[in-house]
C-alpha positions, 0 to 999 in steps of 0.5 A: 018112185016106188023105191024111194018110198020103201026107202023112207019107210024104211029110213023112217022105222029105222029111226023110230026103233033107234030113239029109245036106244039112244034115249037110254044112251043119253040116260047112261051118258049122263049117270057117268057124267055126273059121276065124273063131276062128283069125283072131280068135285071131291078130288079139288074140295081135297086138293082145296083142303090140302093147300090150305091146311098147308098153308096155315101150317107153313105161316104158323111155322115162319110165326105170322101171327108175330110170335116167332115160335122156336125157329120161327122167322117173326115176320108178323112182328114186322109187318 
């Protein structure tokens, strides 16, 4: 009996000292997941950024906006 009480002290003092560690642990988990967030927030406003520019400059070169510049295919003329 005696035993088993030292056992849950022991048990209880090792989770008492271990909170604050895991606290911090918690705290640090989070800084980097939101450093991550932000990194792949900023990445896919780039890629967004990239494929739309491209895009307009792939309808500007096939002249959909009718125009049919140099080379241009016209298409907006015929939609």
């Amino acid at each position: 009996m005696k035993s088993m009480i030292i056992v849950a002290v022991l048990a209880f003092l090792a989770v008492a000292s271990a909170k604050p560690f895991l606290g911090e642990l918690g705290a640090g988990l989070g800084e980097v997941g939101a450093g991550l967030g932000a990194g792949l927030g900023n990445i896919g406003a780039g890629l967004g950024a990239g494929i739309g520019a491209g895009l307009e400059g792939l309808g500007a070169g096939l002249g959909l906006g009718g125009r049919g510049g140099r080379g241009g295919l016209g298409l907006g003329g015929l939609l």
